[in-house]
LOZATI-44406 format. One record per residue (C-alpha): residue in three letters; x, y, z; residue number from 1. Coordinates in Angstrom, 2 decimals, decimal comma, padded with zeros to 5 digits, always signed. Example, Ala and Ser with C-alpha at 12.3 -4.5 7.8 and 13.67 -1.06 7.14 Angstrom:
(atom "ALA"; (+012,30; -004,50; +007,80); 1)
(atom "SER"; (+013,67; -001,06; +007,14); 2)
This chain:
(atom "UNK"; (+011,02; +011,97; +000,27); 1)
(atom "UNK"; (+008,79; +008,89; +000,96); 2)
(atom "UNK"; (+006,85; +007,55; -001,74); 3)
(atom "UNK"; (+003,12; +006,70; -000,66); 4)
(atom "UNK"; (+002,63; +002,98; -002,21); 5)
(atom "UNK"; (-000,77; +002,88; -003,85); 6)
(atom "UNK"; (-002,84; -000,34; -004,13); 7)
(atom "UNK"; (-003,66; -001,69; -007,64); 8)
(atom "UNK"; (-007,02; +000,44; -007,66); 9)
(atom "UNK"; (-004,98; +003,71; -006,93); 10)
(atom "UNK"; (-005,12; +005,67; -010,18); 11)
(atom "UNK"; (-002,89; +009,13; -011,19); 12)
(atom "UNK"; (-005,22; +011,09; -013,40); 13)
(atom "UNK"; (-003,67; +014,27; -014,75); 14)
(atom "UNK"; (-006,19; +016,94; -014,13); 15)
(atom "UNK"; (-005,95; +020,78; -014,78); 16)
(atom "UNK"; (-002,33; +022,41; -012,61); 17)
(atom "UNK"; (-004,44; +024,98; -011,97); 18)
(atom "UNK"; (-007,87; +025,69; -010,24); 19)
(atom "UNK"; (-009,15; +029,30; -008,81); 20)
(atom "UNK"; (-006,14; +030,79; -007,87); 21)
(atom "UNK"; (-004,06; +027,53; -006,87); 22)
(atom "UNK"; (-001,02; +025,80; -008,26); 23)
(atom "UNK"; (+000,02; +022,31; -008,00); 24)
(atom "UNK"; (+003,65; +022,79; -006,57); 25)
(atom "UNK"; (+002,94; +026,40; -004,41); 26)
(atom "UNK"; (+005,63; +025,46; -001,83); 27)
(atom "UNK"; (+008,18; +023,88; -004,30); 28)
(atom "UNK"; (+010,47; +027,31; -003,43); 29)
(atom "UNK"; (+009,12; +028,50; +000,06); 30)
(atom "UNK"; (+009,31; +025,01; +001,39); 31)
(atom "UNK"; (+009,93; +022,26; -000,90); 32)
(atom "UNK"; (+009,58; +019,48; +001,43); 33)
(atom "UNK"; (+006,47; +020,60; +002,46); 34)
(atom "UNK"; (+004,44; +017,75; +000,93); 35)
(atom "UNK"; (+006,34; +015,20; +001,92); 36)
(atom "UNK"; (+006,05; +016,31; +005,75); 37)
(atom "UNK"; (+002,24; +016,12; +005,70); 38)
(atom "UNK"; (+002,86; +012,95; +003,93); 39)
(atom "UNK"; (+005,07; +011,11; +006,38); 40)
(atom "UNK"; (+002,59; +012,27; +009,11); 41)
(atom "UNK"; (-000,73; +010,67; +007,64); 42)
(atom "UNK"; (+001,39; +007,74; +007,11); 43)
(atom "UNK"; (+002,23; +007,37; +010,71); 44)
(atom "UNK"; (-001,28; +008,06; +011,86); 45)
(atom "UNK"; (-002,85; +006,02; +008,71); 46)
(atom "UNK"; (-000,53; +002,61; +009,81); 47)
(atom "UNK"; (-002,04; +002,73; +013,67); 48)
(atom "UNK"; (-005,91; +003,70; +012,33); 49)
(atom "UNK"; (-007,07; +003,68; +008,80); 50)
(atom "UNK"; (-010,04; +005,36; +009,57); 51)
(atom "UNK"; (-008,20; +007,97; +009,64); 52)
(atom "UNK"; (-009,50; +008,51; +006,05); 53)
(atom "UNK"; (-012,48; +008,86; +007,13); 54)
(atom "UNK"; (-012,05; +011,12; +009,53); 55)
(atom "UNK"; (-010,06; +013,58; +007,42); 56)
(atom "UNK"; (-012,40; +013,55; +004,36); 57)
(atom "UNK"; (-015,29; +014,85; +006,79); 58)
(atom "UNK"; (-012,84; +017,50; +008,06); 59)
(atom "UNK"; (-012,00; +018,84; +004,41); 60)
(atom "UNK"; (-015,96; +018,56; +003,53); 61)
(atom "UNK"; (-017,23; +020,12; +006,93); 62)
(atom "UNK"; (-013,91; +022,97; +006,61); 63)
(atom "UNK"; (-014,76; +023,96; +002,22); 64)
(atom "UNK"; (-018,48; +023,85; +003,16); 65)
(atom "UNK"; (-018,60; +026,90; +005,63); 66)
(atom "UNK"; (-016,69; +030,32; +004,50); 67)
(atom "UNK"; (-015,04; +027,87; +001,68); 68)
(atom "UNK"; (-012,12; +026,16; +002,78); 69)
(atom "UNK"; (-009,62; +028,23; +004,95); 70)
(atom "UNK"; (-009,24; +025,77; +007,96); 71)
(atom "UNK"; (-011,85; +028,18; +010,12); 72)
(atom "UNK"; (-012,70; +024,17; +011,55); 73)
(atom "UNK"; (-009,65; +024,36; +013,24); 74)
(atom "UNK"; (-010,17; +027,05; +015,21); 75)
(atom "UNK"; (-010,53; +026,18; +019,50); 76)
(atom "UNK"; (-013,78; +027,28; +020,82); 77)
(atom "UNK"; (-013,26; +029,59; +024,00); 78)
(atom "UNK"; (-016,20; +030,20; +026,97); 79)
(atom "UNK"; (-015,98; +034,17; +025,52); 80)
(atom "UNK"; (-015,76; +033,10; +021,52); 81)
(atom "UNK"; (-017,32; +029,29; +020,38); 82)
(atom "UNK"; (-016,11; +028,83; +016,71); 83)
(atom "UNK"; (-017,21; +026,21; +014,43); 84)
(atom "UNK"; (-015,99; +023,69; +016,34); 85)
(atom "UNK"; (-018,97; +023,65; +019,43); 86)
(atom "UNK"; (-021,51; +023,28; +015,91); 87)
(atom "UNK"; (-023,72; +020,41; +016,52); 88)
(atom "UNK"; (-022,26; +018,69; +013,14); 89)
(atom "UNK"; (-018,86; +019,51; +013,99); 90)
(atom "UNK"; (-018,58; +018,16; +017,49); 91)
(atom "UNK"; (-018,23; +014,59; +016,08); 92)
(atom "UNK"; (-015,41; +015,96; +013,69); 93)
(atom "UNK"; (-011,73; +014,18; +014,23); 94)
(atom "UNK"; (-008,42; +014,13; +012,81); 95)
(atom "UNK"; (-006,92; +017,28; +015,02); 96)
(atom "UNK"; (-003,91; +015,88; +016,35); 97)
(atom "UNK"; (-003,15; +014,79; +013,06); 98)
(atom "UNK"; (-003,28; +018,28; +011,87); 99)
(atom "UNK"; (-001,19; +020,13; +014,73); 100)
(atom "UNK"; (+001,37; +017,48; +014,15); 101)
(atom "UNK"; (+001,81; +018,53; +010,49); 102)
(atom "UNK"; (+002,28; +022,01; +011,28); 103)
(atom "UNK"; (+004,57; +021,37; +013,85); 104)
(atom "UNK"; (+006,89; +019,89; +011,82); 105)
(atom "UNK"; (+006,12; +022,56; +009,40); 106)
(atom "UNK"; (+006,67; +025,31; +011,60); 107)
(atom "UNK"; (+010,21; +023,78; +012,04); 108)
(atom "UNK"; (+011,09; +023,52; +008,60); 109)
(atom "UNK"; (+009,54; +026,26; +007,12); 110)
(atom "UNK"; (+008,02; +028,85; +009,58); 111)
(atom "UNK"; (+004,61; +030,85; +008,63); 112)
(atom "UNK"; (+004,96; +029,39; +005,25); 113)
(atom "UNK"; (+002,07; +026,46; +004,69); 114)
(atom "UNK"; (-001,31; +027,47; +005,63); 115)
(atom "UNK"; (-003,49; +025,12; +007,62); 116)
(atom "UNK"; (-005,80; +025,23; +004,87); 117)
(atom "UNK"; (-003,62; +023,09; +002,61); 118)
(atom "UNK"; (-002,19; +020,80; +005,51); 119)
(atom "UNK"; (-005,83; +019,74; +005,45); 120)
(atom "UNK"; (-006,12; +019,42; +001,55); 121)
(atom "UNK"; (-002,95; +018,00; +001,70); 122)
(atom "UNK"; (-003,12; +015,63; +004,21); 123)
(atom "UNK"; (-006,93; +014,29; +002,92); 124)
(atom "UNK"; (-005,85; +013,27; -000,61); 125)
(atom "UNK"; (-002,61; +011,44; +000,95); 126)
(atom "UNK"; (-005,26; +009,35; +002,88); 127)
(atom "UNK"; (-007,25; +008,50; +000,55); 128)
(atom "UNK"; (-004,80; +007,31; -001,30); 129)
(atom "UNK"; (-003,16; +004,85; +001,76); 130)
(atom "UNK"; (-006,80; +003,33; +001,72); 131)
(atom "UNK"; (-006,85; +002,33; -001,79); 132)
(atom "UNK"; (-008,23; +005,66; -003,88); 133)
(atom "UNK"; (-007,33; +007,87; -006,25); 134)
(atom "UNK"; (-003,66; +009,46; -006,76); 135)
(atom "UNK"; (-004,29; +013,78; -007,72); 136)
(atom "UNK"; (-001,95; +016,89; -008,30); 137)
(atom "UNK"; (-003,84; +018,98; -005,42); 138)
(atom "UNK"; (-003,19; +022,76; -006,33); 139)
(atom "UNK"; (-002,25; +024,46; -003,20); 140)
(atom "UNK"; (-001,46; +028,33; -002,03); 141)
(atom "UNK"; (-004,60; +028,68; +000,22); 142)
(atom "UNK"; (-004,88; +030,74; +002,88); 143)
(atom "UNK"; (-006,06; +030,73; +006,26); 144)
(atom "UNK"; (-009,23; +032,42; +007,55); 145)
(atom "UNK"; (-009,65; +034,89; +010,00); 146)
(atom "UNK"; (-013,59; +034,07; +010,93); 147)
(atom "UNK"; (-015,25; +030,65; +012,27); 148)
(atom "UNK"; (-018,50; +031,34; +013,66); 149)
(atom "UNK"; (-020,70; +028,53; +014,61); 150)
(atom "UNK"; (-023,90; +030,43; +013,58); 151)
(atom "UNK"; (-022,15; +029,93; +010,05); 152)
(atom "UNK"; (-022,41; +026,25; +010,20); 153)
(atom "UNK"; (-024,84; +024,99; +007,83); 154)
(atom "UNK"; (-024,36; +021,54; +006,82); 155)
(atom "UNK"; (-026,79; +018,77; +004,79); 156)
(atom "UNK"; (-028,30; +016,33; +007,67); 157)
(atom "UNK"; (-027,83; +012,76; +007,38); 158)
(atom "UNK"; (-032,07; +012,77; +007,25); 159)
(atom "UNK"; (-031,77; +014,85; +004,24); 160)
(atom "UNK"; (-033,70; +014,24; +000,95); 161)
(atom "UNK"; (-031,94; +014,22; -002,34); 162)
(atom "UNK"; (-033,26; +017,36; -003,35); 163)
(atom "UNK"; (-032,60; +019,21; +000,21); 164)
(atom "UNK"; (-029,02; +017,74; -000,05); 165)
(atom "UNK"; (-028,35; +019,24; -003,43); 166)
(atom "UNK"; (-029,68; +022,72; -002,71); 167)
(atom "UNK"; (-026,65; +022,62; -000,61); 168)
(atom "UNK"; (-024,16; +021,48; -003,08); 169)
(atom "UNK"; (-025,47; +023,68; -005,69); 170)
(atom "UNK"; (-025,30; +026,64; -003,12); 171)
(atom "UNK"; (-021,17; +025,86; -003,12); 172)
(atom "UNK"; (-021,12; +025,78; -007,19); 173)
(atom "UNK"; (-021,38; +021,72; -007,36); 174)
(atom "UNK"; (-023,75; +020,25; -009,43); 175)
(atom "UNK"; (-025,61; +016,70; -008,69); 176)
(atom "UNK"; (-022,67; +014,56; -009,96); 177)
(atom "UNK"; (-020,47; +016,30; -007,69); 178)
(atom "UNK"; (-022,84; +015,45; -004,80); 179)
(atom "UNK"; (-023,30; +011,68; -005,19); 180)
(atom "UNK"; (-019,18; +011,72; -005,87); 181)
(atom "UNK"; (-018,56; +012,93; -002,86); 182)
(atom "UNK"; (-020,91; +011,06; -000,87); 183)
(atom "UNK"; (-018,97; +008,58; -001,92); 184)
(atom "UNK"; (-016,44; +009,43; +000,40); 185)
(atom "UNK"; (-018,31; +006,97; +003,45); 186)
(atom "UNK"; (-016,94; +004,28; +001,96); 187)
(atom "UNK"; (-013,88; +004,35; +004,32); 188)
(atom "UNK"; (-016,48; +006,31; +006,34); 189)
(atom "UNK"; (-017,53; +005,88; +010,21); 190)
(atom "UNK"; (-020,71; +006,97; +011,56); 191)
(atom "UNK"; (-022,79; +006,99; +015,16); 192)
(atom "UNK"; (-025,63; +005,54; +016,41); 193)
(atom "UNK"; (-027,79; +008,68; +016,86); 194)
(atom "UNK"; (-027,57; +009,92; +012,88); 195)
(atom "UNK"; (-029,46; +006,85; +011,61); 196)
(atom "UNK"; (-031,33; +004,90; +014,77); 197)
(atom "UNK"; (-034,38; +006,36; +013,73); 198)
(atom "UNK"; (-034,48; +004,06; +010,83); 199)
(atom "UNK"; (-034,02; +000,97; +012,90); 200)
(atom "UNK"; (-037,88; +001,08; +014,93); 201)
(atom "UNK"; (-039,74; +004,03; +014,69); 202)
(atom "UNK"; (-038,70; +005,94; +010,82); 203)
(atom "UNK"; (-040,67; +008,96; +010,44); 204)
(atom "UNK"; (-043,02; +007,99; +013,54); 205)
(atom "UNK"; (-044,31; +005,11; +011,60); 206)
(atom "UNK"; (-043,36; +002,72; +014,87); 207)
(atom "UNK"; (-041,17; +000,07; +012,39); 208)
(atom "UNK"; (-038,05; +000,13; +010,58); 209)
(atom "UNK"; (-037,39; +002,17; +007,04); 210)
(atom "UNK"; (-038,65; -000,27; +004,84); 211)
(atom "UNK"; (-035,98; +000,95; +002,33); 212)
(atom "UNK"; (-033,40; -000,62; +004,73); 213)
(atom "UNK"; (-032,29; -003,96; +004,73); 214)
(atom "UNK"; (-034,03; -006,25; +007,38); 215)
(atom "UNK"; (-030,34; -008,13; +008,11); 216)
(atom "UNK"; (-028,88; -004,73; +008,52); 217)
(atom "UNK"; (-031,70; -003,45; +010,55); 218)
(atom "UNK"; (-030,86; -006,23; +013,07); 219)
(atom "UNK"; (-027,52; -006,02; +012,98); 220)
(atom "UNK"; (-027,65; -001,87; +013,66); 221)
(atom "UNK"; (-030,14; -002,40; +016,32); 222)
(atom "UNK"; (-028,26; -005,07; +018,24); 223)
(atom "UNK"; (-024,83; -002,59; +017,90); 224)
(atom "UNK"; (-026,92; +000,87; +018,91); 225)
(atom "UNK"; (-028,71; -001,31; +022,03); 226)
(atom "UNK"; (-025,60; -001,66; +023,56); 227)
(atom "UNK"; (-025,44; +002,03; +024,57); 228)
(atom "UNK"; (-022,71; +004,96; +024,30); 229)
(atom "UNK"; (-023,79; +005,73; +020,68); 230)
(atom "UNK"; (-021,22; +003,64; +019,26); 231)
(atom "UNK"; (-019,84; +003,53; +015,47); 232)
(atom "UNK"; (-020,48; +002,05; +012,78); 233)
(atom "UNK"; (-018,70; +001,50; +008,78); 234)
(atom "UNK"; (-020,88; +003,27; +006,48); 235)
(atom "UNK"; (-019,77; +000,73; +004,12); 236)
(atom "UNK"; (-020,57; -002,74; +005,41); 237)
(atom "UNK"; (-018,39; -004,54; +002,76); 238)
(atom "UNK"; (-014,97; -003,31; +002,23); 239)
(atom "UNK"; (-015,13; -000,65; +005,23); 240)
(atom "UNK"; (-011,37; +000,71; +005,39); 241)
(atom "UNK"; (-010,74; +000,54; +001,34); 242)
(atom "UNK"; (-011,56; +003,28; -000,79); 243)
(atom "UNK"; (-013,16; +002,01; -003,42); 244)
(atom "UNK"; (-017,11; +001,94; -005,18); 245)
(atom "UNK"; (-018,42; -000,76; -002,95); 246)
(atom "UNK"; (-020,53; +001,83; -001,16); 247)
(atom "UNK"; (-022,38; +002,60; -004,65); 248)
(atom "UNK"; (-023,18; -001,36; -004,32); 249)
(atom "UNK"; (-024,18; -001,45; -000,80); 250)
(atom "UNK"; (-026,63; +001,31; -001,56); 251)
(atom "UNK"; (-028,25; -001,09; -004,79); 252)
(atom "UNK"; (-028,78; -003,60; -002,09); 253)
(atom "UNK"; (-030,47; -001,68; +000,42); 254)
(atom "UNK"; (-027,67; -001,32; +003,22); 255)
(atom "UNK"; (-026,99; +002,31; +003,09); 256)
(atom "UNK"; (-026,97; +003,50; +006,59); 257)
(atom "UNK"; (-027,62; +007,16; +006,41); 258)
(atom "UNK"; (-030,89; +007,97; +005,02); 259)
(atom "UNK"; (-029,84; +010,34; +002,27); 260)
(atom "UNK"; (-026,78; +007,27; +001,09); 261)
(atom "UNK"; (-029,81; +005,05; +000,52); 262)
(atom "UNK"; (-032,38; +007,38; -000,82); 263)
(atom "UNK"; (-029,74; +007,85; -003,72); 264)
(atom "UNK"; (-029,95; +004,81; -004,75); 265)
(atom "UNK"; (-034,23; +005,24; -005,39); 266)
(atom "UNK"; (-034,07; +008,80; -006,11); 267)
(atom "UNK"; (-034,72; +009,13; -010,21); 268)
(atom "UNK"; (-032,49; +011,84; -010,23); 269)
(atom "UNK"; (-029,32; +009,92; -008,72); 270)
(atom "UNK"; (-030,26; +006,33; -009,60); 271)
(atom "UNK"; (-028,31; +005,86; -012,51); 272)
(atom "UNK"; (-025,24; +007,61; -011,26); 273)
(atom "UNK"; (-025,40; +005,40; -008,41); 274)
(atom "UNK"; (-025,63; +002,35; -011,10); 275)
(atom "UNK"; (-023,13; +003,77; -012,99); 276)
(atom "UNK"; (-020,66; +003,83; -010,47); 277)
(atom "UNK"; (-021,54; +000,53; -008,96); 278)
(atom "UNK"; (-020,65; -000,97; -011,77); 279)
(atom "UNK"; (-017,30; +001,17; -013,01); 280)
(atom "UNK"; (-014,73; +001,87; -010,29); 281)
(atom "UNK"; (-012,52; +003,29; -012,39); 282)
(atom "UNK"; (-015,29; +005,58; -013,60); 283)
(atom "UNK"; (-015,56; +006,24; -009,74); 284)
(atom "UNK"; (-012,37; +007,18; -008,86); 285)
(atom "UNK"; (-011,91; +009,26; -011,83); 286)
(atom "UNK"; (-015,11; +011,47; -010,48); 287)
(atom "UNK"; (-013,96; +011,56; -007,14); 288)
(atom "UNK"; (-010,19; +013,16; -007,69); 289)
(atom "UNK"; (-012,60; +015,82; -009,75); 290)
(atom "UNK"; (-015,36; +016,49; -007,15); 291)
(atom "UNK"; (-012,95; +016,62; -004,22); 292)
(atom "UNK"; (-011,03; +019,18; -005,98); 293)
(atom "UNK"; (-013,30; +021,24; -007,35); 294)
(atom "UNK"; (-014,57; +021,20; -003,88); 295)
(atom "UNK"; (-010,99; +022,17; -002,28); 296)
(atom "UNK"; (-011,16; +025,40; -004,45); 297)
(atom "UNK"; (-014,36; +026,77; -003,03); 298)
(atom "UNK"; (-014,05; +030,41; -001,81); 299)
(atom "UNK"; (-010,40; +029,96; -001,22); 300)
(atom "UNK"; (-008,26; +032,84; -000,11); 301)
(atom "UNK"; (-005,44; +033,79; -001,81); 302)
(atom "UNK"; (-002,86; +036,51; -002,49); 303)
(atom "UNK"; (-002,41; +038,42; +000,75); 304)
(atom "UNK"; (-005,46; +037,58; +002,07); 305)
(atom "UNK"; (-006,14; +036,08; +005,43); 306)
(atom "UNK"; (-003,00; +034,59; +007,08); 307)
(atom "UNK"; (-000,61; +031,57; +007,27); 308)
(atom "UNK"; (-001,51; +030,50; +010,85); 309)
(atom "UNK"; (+001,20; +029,75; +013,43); 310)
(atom "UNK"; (-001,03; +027,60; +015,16); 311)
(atom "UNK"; (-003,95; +026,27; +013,19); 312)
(atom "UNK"; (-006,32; +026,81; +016,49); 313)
(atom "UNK"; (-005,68; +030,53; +017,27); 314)
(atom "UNK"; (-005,46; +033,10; +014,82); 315)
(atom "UNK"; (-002,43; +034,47; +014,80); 316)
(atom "UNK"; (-003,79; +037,68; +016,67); 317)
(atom "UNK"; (-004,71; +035,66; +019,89); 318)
């Protein structure tokens, strides 16, 4: 089994074994080397593109936040039956291959045994740590869902407020902490032109920039989205492919790109957690290996129900 070398500001914090229904170590019998698969495939991808990271921590979020998370993102949209895939939010959404790869090698090893569900947990947390974050015991034994629905996709914008953000965290059973922890995440985050180019000229029809953004950054976005094709952009301007707290410090000095990553930073709600983990990356990482799995347990299915897909597009009836 390959060992995953963390940097200096990887941490391993020993957090409960045990959350919903989920144990750390589900496949240790089934299919013990099960782990290290998913592992040795998220190195691969991770060692070509570390944004990568990225990618799969907007996967996990977009996948826990509709139905809870049973891999219904997965599913292929069809002309007779569009799934959650053909959602607006979704259709930037990458890290696929990465996925079907992992259960490939799965299915040899250990057929209808690992769920896509957990190749996704799975495969996050061993990406976050290649970038730099936080080492965590993620409980595993979900299963996969037999629904994806793209009227079901309900996701917070990027134009969000702080308070019409959280409605939609609390909604999931995750409280305001949780929230700006996992925002967190776009530190090692990408994002495209047409989610924040309204704050470059003409915010809120006010015909000029959002005064909350800095005027540097302003030019520099405008000169990058001008060029056409609704490029990319780091979400994190400073360390952009390490998962760290720098994004908490980009936000203090007015170069958050989304509109709800900067109006954290001025919110008096979310201010001082912002502050807090500006200043404390340890503090930071130590929230985040919480948040992001509290957040892998939400409305997971267990037991005998749903199913252990073959092929994490199709259910296994199709």
């Amino acid at each position: 089994m390959k060992i995953i070398k963390t940097s200096l500001l990887a941490f391993l914090f020993l957090l409960p074994l045990v959350l919903a229904d989920l144990r750390v170590g589900f496949y240790n019998t089934t299919c013990p080397q099960a782990e290290s698969i998913i592992q040795q495939v998220v190195q691969k991808q991770f060692a070509t593109d570390s944004s990568i990271t990225g990618g799969l921590l907007r996967m996990h979020f977009h996948d826990c936040f509709v139905r809870g998370c049973d891999a219904s993102i997965l599913i292929d949209s069809t002309p007779e039956k569009p799934s959650e895939k053909s959602a607006g939010p979704n259709l930037t959404v990458r890290g696929f291959e990465l996925i079907d790869e992992a259960k490939k090698s799965l299915e040899a090893a250990c057929p209808s045994t690992v769920s896509c569900a957990d190749i996704i947990t799975l495969a996050t947390r061993d990406s976050v740590v290649l970038a730099g974050g936080p080492s965590y015991a993620a409980p595993t034994g979900r299963r996969d869902g037999l629904v994806s629905n793209p009227d079901d996709v309900n996701l917070p914008g990027p134009s969000f407020s702080v308070s019409q953000a959280l409605q939609a965290f609390t909604a999931n059973g995750l409280t305001l902490n949780d929230m700006v922890t996992l925002l967190g995440a776009h530190t090692v985050g990408l994002v495209h032109c047409n989610f924040f180019e309204d704050r470059l000229s003409n915010f809120q029809g006010t015909g000029s920039p959002d005064p909350s953004m800095d005027p540097a950054l302003v030019a520099k976005l405008s000169k990058l989205c001008a060029a056409g094709n609704n490029p990319t952009t780091f979400l994190d301007q400073n360390t952009s492919s390490t998962f760290d707290n720098q994004y908490y410090n980009q936000l203090l000095l007015k170069r958050g790109i989304l509109q709800i990553d900067q109006e954290l930073a001025s919110d008096r709600s979310t201010t001082g957690i912002v502050s807090g983990f500006a200043s404390n990356g340890v503090r930071f990482s130590r929230s985040f290996a919480t948040a992001i799995l509290k957040m892998g347990s939400l409305q997971v299915l267990v037991g005998n129900a749903g199913e252990i897909r073959k092929n994490c597009r199709v259910f296994n009836l199709e």
